[in-house]
N, C-alpha and C positions, 0 to 999 in steps of 0.2 A: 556571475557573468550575465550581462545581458546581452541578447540575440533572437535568432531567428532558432526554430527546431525543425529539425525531417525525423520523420521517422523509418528508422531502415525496414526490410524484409522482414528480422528475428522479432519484432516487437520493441525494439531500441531503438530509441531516439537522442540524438547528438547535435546539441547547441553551438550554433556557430556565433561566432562574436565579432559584433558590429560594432565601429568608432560611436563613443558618443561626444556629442556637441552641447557645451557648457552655455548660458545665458551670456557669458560675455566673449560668445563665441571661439572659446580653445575647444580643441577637437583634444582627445583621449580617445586611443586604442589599445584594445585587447589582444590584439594580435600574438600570436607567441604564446597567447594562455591556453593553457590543455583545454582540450573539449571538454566535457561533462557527457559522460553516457548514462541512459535513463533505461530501465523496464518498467513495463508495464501488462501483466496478465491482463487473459481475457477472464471476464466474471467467469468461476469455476462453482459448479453445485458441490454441495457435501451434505455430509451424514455423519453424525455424534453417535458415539467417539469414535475418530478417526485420525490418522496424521497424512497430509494432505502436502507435497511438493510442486512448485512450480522451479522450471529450470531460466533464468535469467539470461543467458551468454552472454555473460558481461566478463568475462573471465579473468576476474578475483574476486575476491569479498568485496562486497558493496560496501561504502563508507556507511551510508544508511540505508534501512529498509524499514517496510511496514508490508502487516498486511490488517483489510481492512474488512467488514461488513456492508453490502452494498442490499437495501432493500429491495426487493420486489414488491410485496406484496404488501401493503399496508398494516403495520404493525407498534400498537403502544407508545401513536401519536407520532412517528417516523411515517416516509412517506417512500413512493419508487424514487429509487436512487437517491435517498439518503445514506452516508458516509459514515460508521461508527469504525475505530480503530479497535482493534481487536486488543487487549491485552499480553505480555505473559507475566502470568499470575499463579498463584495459588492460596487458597486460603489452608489454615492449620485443620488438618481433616477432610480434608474436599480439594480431589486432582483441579490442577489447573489447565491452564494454555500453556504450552510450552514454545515460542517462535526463534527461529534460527537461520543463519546462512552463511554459504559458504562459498569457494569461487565457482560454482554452477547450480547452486539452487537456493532457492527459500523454500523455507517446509514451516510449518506447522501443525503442532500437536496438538488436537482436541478434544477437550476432556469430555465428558456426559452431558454438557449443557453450557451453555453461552450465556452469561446475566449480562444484558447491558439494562440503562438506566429508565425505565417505563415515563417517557414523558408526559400522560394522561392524568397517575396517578400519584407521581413521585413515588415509585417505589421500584426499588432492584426487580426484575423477573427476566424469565429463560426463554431467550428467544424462539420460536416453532421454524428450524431449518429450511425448511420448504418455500420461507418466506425471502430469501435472503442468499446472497450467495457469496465466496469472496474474491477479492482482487489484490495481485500481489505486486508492491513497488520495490526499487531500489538504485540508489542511483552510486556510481562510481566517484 
């Protein structure tokens, strides 16, 4: 749907859907089409291992969600406010990330350390927490 967004009070935001106008000038509307609701967390800090909730009130389960790693602090060629998506993962032997939601939360399980991909070096390493915080989407 394309439109305009508000964002309400709770942290949700709801697409309203505007007519579009074709090159040989026919109009097309959306009108009638369900809105689209959106959350979005404020950057939350954390500390490994932890499992870490944000509540959405979007009330159901979100069709999709993420949550993601938002830099601070300059790290392993990432920069402030670079974007890495978090995994759930686990390797054989080694806890993982565990992510989840339901009709009033996202949560996330995390395990002893966070590898995203060292873009300096090309090489996996464990991100230092302090640098980084997360941010939790989902849209209905």
């Amino acid at each position: 749907i394309l439109g305009d967004s508000a964002i309400s009070e709770d942290g949700t935001d709801v697409i309203i859907a505007l007519p579009l106008k074709f090159p040989d000038n026919t109009v097309q509307t959306t009108a009638g089409a369900p809105a689209v609701a959106r959350y979005t967390s404020s950057l939350t800090s954390f500390t490994l291992p932890n499992a870490i909730t944000a509540n959405h009130g979007l009330g159901a389960v979100p069709f999709a969600f993420s949550v993601v790693i938002v830099n601070q602090t300059g790290e392993f060629g990432y920069f402030p406010g670079d974007e890495v998506p978090l995994p759930s993962y686990a390797v054989t032997g080694t806890p993982g990330n565990s992510l989840w939601a339901n009709s009033t939360v996202i949560g996330a399980s995390l395990a002893n350390q966070i590898v995203i991909h060292n873009r300096l070096v090309n090489a996996d390493t464990a991100i230092t927490p302090a640098n980084w915080k997360l941010k939790f989407r989902a849209t209905l």
